[in-house]
C-alpha positions in Angstrom: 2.7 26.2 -28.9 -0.2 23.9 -30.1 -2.4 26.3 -31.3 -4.1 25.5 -34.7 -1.9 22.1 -34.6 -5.2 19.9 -35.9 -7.4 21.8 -37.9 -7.0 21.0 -41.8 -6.7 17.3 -41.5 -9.6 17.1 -39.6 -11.6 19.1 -41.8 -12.1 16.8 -45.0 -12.1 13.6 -42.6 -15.3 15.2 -40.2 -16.9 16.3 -43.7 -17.4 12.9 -45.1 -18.3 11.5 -41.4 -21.0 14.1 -41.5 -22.2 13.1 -45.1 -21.6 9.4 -43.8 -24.4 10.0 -41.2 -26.2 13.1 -41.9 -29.5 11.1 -40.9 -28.5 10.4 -37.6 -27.0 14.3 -37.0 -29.9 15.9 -38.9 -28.7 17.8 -41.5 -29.4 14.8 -44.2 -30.1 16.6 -47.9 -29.1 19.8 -47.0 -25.7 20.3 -48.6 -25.1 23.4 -47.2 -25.9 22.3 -43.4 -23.7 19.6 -44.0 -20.9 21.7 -44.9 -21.2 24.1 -41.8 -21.8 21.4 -39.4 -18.6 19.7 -40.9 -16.4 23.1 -41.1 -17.9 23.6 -37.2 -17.1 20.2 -35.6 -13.7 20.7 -37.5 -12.6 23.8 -36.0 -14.0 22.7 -32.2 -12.1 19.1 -32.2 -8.9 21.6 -33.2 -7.3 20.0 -29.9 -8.2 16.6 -30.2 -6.9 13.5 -31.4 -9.7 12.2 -33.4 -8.7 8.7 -35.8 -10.8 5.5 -36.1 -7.8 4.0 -34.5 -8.0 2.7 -31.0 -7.4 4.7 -28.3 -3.9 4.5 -26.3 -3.4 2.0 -24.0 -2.4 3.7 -20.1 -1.4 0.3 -19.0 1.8 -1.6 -20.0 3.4 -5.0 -18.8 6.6 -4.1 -16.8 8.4 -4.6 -13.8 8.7 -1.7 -11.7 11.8 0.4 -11.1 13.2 3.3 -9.7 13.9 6.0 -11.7 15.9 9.2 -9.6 13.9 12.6 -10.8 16.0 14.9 -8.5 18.4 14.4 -5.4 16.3 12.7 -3.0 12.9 12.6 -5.0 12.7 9.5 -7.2 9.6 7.9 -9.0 8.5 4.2 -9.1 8.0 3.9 -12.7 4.9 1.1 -13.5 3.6 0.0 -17.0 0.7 2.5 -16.1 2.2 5.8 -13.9 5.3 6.7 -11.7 4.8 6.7 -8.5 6.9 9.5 -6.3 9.0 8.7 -3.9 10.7 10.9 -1.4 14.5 9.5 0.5 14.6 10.4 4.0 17.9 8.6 4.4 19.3 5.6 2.5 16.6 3.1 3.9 13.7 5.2 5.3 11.1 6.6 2.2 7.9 8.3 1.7 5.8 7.4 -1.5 3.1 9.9 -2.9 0.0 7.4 -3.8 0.5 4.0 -4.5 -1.0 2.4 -7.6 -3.0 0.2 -9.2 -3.3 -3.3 -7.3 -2.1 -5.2 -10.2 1.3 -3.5 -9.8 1.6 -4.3 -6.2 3.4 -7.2 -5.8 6.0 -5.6 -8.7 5.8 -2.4 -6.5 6.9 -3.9 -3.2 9.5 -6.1 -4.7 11.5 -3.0 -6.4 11.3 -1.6 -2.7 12.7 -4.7 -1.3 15.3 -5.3 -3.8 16.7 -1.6 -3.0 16.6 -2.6 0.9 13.7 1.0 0.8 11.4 0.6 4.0 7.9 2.4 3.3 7.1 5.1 6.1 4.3 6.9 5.1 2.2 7.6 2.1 0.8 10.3 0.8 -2.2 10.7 -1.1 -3.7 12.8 -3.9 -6.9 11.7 -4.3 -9.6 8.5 -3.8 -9.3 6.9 -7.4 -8.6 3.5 -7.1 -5.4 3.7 -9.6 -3.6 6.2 -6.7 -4.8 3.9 -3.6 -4.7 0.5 -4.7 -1.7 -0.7 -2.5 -1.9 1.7 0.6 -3.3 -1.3 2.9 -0.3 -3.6 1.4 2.2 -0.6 1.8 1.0 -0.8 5.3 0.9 -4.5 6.3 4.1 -4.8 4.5 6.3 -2.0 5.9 3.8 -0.3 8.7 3.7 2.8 6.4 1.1 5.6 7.8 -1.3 6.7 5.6 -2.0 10.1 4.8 -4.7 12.1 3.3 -7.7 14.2 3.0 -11.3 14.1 5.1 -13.0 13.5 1.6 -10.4 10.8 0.5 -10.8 9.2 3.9 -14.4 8.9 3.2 -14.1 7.2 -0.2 -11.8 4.8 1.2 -13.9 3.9 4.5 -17.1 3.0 2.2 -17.3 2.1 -1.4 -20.6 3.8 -2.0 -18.7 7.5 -1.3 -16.4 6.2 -4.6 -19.8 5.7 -6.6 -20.3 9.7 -7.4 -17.5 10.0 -9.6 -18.4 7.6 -11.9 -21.5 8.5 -13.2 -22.9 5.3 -14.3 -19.3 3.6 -15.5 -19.0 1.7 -12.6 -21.7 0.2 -9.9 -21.2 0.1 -5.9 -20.2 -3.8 -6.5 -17.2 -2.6 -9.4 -15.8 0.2 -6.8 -15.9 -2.1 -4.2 -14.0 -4.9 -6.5 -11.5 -2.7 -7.7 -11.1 -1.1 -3.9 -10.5 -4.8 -2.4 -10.8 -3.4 1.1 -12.1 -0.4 3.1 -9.8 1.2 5.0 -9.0 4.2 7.0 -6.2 6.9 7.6 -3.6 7.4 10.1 -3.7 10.9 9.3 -6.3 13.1 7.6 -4.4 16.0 5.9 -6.0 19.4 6.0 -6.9 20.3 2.3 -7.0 23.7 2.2 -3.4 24.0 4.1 -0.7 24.9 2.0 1.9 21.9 3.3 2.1 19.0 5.8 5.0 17.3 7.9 5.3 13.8 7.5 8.3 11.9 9.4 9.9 15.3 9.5 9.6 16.8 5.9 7.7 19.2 5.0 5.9 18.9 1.5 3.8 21.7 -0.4 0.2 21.1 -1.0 -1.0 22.0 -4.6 -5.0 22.8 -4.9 -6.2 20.8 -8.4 -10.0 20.7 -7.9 -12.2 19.4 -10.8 -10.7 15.9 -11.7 -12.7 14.9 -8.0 -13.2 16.1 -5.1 -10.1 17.4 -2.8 -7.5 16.2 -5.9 -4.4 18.1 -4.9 -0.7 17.9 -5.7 2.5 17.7 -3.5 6.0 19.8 -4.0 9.4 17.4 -2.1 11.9 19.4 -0.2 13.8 19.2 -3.5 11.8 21.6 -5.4 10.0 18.9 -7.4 6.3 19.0 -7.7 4.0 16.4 -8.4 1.0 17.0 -10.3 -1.5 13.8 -9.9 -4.1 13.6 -12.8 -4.1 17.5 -13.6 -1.8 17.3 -16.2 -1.5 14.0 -18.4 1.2 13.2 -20.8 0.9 14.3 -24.1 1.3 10.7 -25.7 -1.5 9.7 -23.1 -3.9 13.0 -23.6 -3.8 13.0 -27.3 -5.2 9.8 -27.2 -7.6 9.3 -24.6 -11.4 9.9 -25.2 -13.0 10.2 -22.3 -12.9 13.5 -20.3 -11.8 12.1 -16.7 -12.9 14.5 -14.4 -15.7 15.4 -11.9 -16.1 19.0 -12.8 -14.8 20.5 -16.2 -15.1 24.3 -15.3 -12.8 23.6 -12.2 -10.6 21.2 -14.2 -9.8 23.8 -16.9 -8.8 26.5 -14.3 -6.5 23.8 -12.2 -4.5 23.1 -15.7 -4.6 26.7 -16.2 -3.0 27.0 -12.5 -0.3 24.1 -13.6 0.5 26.1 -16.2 2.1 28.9 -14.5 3.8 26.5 -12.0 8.0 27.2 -11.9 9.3 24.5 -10.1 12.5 22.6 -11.0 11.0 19.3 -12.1 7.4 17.8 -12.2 6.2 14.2 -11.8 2.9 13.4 -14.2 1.0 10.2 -12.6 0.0 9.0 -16.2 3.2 9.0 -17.1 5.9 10.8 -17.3 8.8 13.4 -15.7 9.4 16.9 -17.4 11.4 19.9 -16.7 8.6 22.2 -18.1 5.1 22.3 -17.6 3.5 25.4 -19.3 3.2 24.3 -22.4 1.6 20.5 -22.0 -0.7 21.4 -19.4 -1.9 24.2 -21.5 -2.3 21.2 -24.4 -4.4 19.6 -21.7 -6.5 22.4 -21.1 -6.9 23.2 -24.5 -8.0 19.4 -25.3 -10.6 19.4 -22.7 -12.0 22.5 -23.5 -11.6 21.0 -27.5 -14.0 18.0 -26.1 -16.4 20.1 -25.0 -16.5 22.6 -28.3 -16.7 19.1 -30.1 -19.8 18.4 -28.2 -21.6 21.8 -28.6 -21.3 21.8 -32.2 -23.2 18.2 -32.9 -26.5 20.1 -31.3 -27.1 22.4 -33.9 -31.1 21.1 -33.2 -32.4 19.9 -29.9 -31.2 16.3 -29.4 -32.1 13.9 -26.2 -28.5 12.7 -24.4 -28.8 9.2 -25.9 -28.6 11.2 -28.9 -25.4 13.1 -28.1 -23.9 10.3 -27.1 -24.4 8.5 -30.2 -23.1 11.6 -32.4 -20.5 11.7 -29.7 -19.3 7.8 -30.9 -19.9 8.2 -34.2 -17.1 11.3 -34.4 -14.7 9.8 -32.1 -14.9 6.1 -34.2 -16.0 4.7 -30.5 -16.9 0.9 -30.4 -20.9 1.3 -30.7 -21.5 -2.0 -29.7 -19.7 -2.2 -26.6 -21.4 -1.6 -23.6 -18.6 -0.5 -21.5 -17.6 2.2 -24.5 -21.0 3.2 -24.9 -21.2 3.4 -20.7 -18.1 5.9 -21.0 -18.9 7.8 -23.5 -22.3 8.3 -21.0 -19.7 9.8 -18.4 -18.5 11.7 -20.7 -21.3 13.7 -21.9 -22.6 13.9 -18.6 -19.8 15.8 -17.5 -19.3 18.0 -20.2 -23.2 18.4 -20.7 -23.1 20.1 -17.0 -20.3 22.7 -18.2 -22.2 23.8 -21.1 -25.0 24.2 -19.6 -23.4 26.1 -16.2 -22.0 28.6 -18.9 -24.6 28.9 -21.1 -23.4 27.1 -24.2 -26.5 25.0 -24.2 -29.9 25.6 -23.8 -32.3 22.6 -22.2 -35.9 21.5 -22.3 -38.2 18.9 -21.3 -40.2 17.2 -24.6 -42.4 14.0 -23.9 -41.2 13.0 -20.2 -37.3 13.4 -22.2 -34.4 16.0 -21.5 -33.2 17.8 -24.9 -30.0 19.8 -25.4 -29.1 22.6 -28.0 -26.2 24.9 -28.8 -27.4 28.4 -28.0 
């Protein structure tokens, strides 16, 4: 297990960032503040990677191929996630989402090279990295497109894309990295347990939190496929922004993965495992990590600007980048919502401005 994994070398490291900016955090010339502020932020950032080095990359240059995970369940393996495919005979497939559009011409070229004809595609959830080639899967091959009411919506209309973002991204960015609107063949029933497409049958797994009607899939081989519940633990170690909608309903869906027993599991960002218990538990344990981290830098009532900028400081974020500082926004935003829903923090209104501190 992880447990206690990161503690100690954070501890020196987040005391002098502390006595770096003690001004900024409000505990400047008070030694013994200092010290329990460090000691604090310390022991909540226990789960999280936190260096001055840049964050990981999730996207790499390569050309796509298959990889087989289990007798007729394969993956599409990009430079940023594996894409799962299902073999309903040696020509005839089903793929479970489709990618980034950047990958797309790569993506329909390994198909093509393997003589694989698209049927149908199934789909987790609206993010543009999971539909960004349905509508070329679809002119290419005639694939049908599967998926839920909600996921239907984001895809007809850019603007229904907009609320997950929280200020990262504008109507004019979703509807850039969308290309096109587009609309289903069929609309999958969310709160079933599985759906037939060309004749299989494939398990539905409930993940809500990341957004809005995010679910999972299980092939007819016993393999599941996770989506964006459960990330890898080279990618999640890394990463410093919490992407999800909801973080209460997040941590219970990793919690869920956890206790998963299926023979293998596909991870969209980005890889295949036999065992899941253990990394989606890390995942679980990070978020919740990321939202200890946050609690403990309001000791005093502090506006969300001002989170945010403790927030960057402790994480060595860019803080002159606009898109890191835009983010990091998203970030607090989210997490800001779980402490207060659960009482962590306490809020109140001080000169037309919204302050925040750790009950």
């Amino acid at each position: 297990m992880y447990t206690g994994l990161y503690v100690f070398p954070f501890f020196a490291y987040h005391r002098k960032t502390v006595e770096k900016h003690g001004l900024s955090l409000g505990v400047a010339g008070d030694p013994g503040k200092l010290w329990i502020l460090a000691r604090e932020v310390a022991i909540s950032a226990r789960w999280c990677i936190i260096t001055k080095k840049r964050g990981v990359s999730m996207r790499q240059k390569i050309q796509p191929y298959l990889e087989q995970v289990k007798e007729n369940t394969w993956c599409i393996v990009t430079g940023y996630a594996r894409i799962p495919l299902y073999k309903l005979n040696k020509q005839d497939v089903i793929l479970i989402d489709s990618g980034i559009p950047e990958d797309g011409k790569g993506i329909v070229a390994c198909l093509q090279k393997a003589r694989l004809n698209v049927k149908a595609v199934l789909t987790s959830h609206k993010h543009p990295d999971h539909i960004g080639n349905h509508l070329l899967l679809r002119r290419t091959f005639g694939a049908k497109l599967y998926m839920s009411r909600y996921t239907a919506a984001a895809c007809a209309e850019p603007m229904n894309q907009v609320e997950s973002y929280l200020g990262i991204a504008s109507y004019r960015n979703i509807a850039q990295m969308m290309v096109e609107e587009f609309v289903p063949d069929v609309v999958i029933d969310w709160r079933g347990d599985s759906l037939e497409a060309e004749g299989v049958r494939f398990g539905i797994l409930h993940f809500p939190g990341h957004c809005a009607e995010h679910m999972g899939f299980v092939t007819a081989d016993n393999v599941a496929y996770l989506a964006d519940t459960v990330l890898s633990k080279k990618i999640v170690t890394k990463l410093r922004t919490s992407f999800c909608t909801c973080v209460e309903l997040d941590l219970r869906s990793k919690e869920a993965a956890s206790k998963l027993k299926y023979d293998r599991y596909i991870l969209a960002h980005n890889e295949v495992c036999d065992s899941i218990e253990e990394l989606a538990i890390l995942n679980r344990d990070i978020l919740q990590g990321k939202a200890d981290l946050l609690a403990s830098l309001a000791q005093d009532y502090v506006t969300l600007e001002e989170l945010v900028r403790r927030l960057m400081i402790f994480t060595g974020n860019d803080m002159s980048s606009v898109h890191k500082i835009r983010g990091t926004h998203h970030n607090v935003h989210v997490l800001l919502d779980y402490l207060l829903d659960t009482g962590v923090f306490t809020c109140r209104a001080r000169d037309g401005k919204l302050q925040y501190k750790k009950q």
